[in-house]
C-alpha positions in Angstrom: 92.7 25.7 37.6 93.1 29.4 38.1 92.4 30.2 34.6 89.3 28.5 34.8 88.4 30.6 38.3 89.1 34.0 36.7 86.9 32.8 33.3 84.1 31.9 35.9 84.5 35.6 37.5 85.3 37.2 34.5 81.7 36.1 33.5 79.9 36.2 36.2 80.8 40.2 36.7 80.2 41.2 33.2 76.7 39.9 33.6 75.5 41.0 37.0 77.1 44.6 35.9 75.7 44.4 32.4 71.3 43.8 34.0 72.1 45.9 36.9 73.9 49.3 35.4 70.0 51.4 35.3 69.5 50.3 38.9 73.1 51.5 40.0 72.5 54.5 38.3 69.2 55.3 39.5 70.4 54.1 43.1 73.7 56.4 42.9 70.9 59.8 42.3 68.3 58.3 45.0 70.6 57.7 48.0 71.5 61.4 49.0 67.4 61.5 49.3 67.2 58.0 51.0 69.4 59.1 53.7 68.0 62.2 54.1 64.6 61.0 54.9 66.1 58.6 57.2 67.6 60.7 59.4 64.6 63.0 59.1 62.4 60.4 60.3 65.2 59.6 63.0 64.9 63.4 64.0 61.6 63.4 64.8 61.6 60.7 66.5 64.2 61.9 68.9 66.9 59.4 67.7 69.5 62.0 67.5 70.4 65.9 68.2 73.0 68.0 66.7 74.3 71.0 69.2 76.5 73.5 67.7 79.2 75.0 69.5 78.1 77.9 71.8 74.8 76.4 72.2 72.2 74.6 74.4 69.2 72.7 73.6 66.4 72.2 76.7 63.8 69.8 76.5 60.9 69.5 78.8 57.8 67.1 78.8 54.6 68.0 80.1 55.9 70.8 82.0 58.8 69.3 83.2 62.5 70.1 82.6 63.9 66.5 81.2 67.8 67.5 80.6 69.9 69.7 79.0 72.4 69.2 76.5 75.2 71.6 76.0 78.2 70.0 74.7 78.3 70.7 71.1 78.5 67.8 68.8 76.0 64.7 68.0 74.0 62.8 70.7 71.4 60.1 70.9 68.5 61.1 72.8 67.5 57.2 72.8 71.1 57.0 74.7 70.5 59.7 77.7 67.1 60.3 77.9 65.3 56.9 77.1 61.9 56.1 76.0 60.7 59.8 77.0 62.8 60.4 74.2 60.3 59.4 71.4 57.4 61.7 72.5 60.2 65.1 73.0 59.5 66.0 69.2 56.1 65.2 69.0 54.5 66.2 72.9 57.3 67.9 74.4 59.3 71.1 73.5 62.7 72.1 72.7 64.4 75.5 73.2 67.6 76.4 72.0 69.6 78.9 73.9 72.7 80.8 72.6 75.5 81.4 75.3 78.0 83.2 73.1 79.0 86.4 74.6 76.9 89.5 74.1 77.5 92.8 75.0 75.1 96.4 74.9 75.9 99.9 75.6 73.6 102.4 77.8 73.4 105.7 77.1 73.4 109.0 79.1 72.5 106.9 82.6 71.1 110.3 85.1 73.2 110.5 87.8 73.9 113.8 90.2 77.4 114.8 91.4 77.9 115.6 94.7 77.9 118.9 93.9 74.4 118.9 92.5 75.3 118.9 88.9 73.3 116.6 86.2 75.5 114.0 84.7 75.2 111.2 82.3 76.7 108.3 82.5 77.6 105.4 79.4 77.6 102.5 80.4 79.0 99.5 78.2 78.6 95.9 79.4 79.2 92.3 78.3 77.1 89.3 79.5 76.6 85.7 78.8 73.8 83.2 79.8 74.9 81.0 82.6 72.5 79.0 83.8 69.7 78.1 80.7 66.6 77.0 82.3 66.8 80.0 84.7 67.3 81.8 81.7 63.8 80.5 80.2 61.5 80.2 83.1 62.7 82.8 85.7 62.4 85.8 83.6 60.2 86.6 80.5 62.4 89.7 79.5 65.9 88.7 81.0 68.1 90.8 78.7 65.6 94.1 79.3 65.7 93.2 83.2 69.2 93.1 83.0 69.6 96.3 81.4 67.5 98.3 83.9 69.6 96.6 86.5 72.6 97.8 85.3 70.9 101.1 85.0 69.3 101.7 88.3 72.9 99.9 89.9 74.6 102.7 87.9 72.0 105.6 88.9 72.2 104.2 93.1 76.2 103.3 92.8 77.8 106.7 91.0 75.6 109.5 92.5 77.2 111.4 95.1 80.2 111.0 93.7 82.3 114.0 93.9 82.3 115.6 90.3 86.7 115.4 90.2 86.5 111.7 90.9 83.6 111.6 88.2 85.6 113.2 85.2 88.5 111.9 86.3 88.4 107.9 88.0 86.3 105.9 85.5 88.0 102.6 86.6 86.7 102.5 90.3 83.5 103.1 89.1 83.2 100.6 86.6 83.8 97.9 89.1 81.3 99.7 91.4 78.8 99.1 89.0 80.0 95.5 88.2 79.7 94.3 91.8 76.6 96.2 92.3 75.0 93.7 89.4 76.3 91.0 88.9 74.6 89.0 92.1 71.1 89.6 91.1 71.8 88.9 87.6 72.7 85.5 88.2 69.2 84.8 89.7 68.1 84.5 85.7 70.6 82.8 84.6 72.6 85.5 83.5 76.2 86.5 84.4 77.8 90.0 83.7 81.3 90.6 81.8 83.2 93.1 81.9 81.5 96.6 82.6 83.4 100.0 82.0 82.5 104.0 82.2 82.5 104.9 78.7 81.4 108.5 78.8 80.8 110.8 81.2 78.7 114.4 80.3 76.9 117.1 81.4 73.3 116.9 80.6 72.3 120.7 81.1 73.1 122.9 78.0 73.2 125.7 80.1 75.6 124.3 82.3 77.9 123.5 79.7 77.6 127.0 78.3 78.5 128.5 81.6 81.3 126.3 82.1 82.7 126.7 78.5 82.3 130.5 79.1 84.6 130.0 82.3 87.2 127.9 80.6 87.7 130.8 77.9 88.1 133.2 80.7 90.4 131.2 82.2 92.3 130.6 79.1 92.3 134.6 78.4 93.5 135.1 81.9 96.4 132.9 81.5 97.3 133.8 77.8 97.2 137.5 79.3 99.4 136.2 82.5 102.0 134.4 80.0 102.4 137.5 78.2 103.0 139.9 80.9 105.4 137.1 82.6 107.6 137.7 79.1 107.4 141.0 78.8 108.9 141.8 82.4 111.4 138.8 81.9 112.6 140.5 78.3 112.2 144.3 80.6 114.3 142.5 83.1 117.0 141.1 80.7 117.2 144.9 78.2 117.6 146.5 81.4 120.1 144.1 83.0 122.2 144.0 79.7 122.0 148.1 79.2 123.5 148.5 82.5 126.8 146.4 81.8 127.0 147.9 78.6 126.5 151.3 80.4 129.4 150.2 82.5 131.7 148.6 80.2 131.5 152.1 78.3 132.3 154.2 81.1 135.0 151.8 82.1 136.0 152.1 78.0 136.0 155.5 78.3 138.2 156.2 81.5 140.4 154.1 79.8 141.0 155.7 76.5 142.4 158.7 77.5 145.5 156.5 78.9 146.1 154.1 75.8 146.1 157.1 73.5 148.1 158.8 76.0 150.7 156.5 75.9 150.3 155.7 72.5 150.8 159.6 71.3 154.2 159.7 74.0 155.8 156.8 72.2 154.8 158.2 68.4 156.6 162.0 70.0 159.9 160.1 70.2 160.6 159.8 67.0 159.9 163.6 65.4 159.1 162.0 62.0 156.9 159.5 63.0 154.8 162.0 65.4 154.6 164.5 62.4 153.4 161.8 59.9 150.9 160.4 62.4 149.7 164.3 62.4 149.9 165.1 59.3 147.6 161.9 58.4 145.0 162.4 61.0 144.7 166.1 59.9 144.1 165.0 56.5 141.7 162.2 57.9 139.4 164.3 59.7 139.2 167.3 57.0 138.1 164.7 54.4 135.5 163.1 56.6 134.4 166.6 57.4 134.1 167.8 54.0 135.8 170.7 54.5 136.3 173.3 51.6 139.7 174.8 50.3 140.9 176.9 48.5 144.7 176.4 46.8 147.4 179.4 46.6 149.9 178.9 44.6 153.9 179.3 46.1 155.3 182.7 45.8 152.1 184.4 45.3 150.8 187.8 45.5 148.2 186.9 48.2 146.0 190.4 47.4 145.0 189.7 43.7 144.2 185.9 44.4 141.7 187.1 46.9 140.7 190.3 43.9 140.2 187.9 41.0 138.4 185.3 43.2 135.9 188.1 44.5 135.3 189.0 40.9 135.1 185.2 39.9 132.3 185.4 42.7 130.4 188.2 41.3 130.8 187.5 37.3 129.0 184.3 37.5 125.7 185.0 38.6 126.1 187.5 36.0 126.8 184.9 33.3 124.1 182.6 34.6 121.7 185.1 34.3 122.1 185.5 30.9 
């Protein structure tokens, strides 16, 4: 009984398979296209939506607002919206909004110190869209209208501001300016990040030569006072170190007549000792003097050594002459 069920399959496969392989084939290349044009068709006829992540889609029918969608995935418009839903591709409109994060950077904002000098002020900013339809119908130029408000809150917020706290406190004015904007920003659907002081300059060249002139001064002035602080400390020191030497000499001196006076008294006890000690510092002090002498002989006859050494004297310019 089996054997005759899987004969029956066996043949009934191989000939549906066998008139039916072109159409498989053919249906395997068309369905990617099939599909396609369904959902296509689906599209326009609101059936569906796809909303990426980070992103809004607003629909509106004969000037009215008829939902918002912002949670990213797939939804059926057919579901939410109802039969309005057929006529949002064809009569109505959609708008797609972007609410990732953005962020811009003014430059060189005027602002006066209260001292009267012209600064510039960077400001860098983040913000985000909020609120979409106030986004699209409040404002036409939202992003350019938030920029001048961040401007002119910078311009009213920072001047006045002592020129110290200016250079120095960058934080306090950053949330300044934040606070300043971000309740009117919200009116068009925008909110404000995070807002920091980037840079803060001068804006007149010639003030920025004067005050470059006065820091070199400055610098010169206390290069000059460094150096004369060393000089007197090192005058200060020489001086203080020449006068204890000066008095460790004098007390060296008053004291060396004692040691070698006690010194010679024990060399005169012994009689040989004291003459050998004399003998050697005579002989000491003619050789570092360089003294010259002249050798007699024992036993001599003193008045011809002194006759042949005149003559010696005498003779021997004579010789070198010749």
């Amino acid at each position: 009984m089996f054997d005759e069920f899987f004969s029956f399959f066996e043949a009934f496969a191989d000939g549906m398979f066998s008139d039916s392989l072109p159409y498989l084939i053919i249906g395997f290349f068309l369905a990617p296209f099939v599909i396609w044009a369904i959902l296509t068709v689906a599209k326009i006829l609101g059936a569906y939506v796809v909303v990426e992540e980070k992103q809004a889609v607003v629909y509106t029918l004969f000037g009215n607002v008829v939902g918002v969608i912002s949670e990213p995935g797939l939804h059926l418009l057919w579901l939410k919206f109802g039969p309005r839903a057929l006529f949002l591709h064809t009569i109505g409109r959609r708008y797609k909004v972007d609410l990732r994060l953005d962020q811009e950077y003014l430059r060189s904002q005027p602002v006066n110190s209260e001292e009267g000098a012209p600064m510039g002020v960077g400001v860098w900013y983040e913000m985000y869209i909020s609120d979409p339809v106030n986004y699209i119908f409040q404002n036409s130029d939202p992003r350019g209208s938030l920029a001048a408000n961040v401007g002119s809150s910078t311009v009213r917020s920072l001047s006045n501001l002592p020129l110290e706290k200016m250079m120095d406190d960058r934080h306090a004015m950053s949330r300044m300016v934040r606070e300043e904007v971000s309740g009117k920003s919200s009116e068009w659907g925008y909110l404000l990040g995070s807002c920091y002081i980037r840079k803060v300059h001068f804006r007149d060249n010639e003030m920025i030569r004067q005050i470059e002139s006065k820091v070199v001064n400055r610098l010169r002035q206390v290069t000059s006072a460094i150096k004369q602080d060393g000089a007197n400390q090192v005058s200060v020191i020489r001086s203080t170190a020449e006068k204890k030497a000066a008095i460790d000499f004098g007390k060296a001196a008053a004291v060396r007549p004692k040691i070698v006076g006690e010194a010679l008294r024990k060399i005169s006890g012994d009689r040989e000792v004291a003459d050998a000690t004399f003998d050697i510092l005579e002989t000491e002090r003619i050789v570092e003097r360089r003294i010259s002498m002249e050798w007699i002989p024992e036993n001599a006859d003193l008045m011809a050594q002194f006759a042949v050494s005149s003559r010696a004297r005498v003779v021997a310019p004579q010789e070198d002459v010749k």
